[in-house]
Each structure stands twice: as C-alpha cells, then as structure tokens.
C-alpha positions in Angstrom: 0.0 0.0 0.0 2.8 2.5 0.8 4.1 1.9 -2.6 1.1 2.3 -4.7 0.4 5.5 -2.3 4.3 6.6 -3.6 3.3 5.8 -7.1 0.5 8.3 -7.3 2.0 11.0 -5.4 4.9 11.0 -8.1 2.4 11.1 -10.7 0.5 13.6 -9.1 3.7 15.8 -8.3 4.8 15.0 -12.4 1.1 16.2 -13.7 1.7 19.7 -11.7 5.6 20.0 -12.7 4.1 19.8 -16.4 1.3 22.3 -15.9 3.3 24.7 -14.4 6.2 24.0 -17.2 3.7 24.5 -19.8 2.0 27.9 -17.7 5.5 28.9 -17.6 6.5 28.2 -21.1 3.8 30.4 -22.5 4.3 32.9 -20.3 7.7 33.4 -21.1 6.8 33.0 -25.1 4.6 36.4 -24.6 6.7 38.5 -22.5 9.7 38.0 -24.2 9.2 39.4 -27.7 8.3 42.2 -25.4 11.0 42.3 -23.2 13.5 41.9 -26.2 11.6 44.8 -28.2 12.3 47.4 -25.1 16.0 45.7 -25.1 16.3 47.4 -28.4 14.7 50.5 -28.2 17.0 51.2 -25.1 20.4 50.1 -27.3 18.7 52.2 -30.1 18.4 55.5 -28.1 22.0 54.5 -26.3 23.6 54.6 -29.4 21.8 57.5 -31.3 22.1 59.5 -27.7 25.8 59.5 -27.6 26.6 61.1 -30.6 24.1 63.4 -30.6 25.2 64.7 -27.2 28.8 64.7 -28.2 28.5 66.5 -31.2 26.0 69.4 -29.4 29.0 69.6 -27.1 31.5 70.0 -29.5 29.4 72.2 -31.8 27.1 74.5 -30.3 28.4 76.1 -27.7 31.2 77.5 -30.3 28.9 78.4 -33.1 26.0 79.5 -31.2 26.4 79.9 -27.6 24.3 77.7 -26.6 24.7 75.2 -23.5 25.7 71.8 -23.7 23.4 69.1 -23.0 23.2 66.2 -20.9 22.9 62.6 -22.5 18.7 62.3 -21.1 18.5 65.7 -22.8 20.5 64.3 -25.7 17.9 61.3 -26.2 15.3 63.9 -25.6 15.9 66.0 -28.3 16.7 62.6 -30.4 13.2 61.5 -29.7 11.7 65.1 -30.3 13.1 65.4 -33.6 11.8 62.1 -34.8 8.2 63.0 -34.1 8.8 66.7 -36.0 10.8 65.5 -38.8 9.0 62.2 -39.4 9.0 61.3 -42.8 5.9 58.7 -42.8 3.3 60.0 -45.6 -0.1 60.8 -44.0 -2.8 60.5 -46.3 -6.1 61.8 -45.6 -9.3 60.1 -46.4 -11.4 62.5 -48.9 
C-alpha cells in the first residue's frame, strides 16, 4: 500500500511540474518578444544619444552659444526630432 500511495504522489507531483512547465513556457513566449523589443529600443536611443550629445557639445556652444546638454537631454531631443521630422506619408481620407 505504501508503494502504490508513492506511485500516485509522483504522478501527481509529475502532472503539476508539467502544468506549471507549460504555464510557464507560454508565459515566457509572450513577455519575451516584449522584453526583447524594449532591449532594443533602449540600445537604439543608447547609441543614437551618444553622438548626438557629443557633437551638441562639440558644436554649439562654439557656433551658437548655446549650452551643452546632458545625455537624457540628448535622447530627448533625439526623440523630439523624430516626431517633428518624421518622414511617414499621412494620407487623408477624402
């Protein structure tokens, strides 16, 4: 009787390591692509940010007196001049 009583609570403990596997699994397959995505936006506006900032630093403050800029502001002004100067046609419906 012990044995049998062994048998089923492996089983039991095997059905609920494979549910949560599978819970797990699919979680992970959803948040991922996700997770990933704001990976690269970050390494985008890391990479774009630095030179940006560097070359406000070198530039403007010589040419135009204007301060330099921080590398948050640098991404800022990144960001704000890709929703000004967006290329993307709009077409409105007539």
């Amino acid at each position: 009787m012990a044995v049998s009583n062994r048998v089923l609570l492996k089983t039991k403990r095997k059905k609920i390591q494979r549910s949560g596997l599978v819970k797990n699994k699919n979680m992970k397959n959803i948040i991922s692509p996700f997770i990933s995505m704001l990976g690269i936006i970050v390494l985008i506006a890391m990479i774009l940010g630095v030179p940006l900032m560097l070359l406000w630093n070198w530039l403007m403050p010589t040419l135009f007196g204007l301060p330099t800029i921080t590398f948050w502001q640098a991404i800022g002004l990144n960001f704000l001049s890709a929703i000004l100067f967006n290329k993307t046609p709009f077409k409105a419906k007539s």
